[in-house]
Residue, then its C-alpha position, 0 to 999 in steps of 0.5 A: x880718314x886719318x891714318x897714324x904710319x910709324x915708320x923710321x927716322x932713317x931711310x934704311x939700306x934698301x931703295x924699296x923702304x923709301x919708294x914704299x913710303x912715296x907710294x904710300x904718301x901718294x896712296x893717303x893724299x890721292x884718297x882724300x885721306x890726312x897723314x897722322x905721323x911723327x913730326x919728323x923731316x929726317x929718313x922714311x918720316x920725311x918722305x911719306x910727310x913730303x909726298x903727301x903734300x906732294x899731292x896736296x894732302x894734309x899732314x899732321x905731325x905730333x913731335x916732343x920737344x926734346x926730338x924737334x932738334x934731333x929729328x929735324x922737326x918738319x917746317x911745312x905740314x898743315x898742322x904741328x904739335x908739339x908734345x912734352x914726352x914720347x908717351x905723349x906722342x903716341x897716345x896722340x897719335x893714336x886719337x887721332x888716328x883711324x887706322x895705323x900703318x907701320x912702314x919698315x923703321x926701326x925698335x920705336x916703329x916696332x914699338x908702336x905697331x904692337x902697341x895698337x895691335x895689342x891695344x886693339x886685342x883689348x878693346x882700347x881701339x876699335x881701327x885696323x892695323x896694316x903692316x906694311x911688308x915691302x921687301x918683306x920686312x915684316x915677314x919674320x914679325x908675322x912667323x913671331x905672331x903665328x908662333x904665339x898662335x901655336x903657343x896659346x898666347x894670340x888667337x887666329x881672331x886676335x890676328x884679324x886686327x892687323x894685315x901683313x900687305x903692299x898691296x893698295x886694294x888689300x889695304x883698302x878692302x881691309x879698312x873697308x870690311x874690318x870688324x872690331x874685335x870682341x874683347x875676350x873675357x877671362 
């Protein structure tokens, strides 16, 4: 299985964020799965890229040319490409993705995850969304998802295409049981 993490370009300010990306890198190789991320060497990118190789796992990083400077472009992955523009970038990781999985990071982590949960609310993909809560991260995003449920603008069914978890069996129970939603017609 291919799985797309988002995640940031730094290692934040709190030694969870980078131990979570070894161990999720650790999680990928081990289970025979191949990273799908952004290219990069520089913070939580580079470390859930080295880990996975770590463990002889495979790696495929998509970066655009203008960032293959700026993030220090990873030399050592099994596969690199090299795309002309960040939309490019996304929707490629996206295809070739079975599942996404954002890390903490910072606005374009952000970016990225709501893209796929919203994509998936309206049948563009039909693969799991796991936000990847370590210390807590993602606890503020998922009150901000409940408060669209009591608003009317998200559905306690749109909520099944994504988990809030740190824990490897949740998120192995998750991919395993998920269902794709039903496109809701208006």
């Amino acid at each position: 299985m291919n799985i797309s993490v988002y995640c940031g370009a730094s290692l934040g300010n709190n030694y969870l964020y980078e131990d979570a990306a070894k161990s999720l890198g650790k999680w990928i190789a081990e289970n025979g799965h191949t990273l799908v991320y952004g290219g990069g060497k520089a913070g939580l990118m580079g470390v859930i890229a080295d880990e996975v190789l770590l463990h002889n796992g495979k790696v495929i990083g998509i970066i655009p040319t203008f960032l293959v400077d700026r993030e220090l472009c990873h030399s050592n992955l099994t596969r690199l490409e090299i795309v002309n523009s960040m939309s490019e970038r996304k929707n490629k990781m996206i295809e070739l993705g079975n599942c996404y999985i954002a890390l903490p990071g910072g606005p374009g982590t952000l970016e990225e995850i709501s893209e796929v949960i919203s994509w998936a609310r309206i049948g563009q993909h039909h693969n799991p969304c796991i936000l990847f809560n370590v210390g807590g991260y993602y606890d503020k995003l998922k009150e901000f998802y409940d408060d669209m449920v009591t608003n009317g603008f998200f559905t306690e069914v749109d909520k099944k295409a994504m988990l809030f978890t740190t824990s490897f069996n949740e998120i192995e129970q998750y991919i395993t049981n998920y269902a794709p939603l039903i496109v809701r017609a208006y």
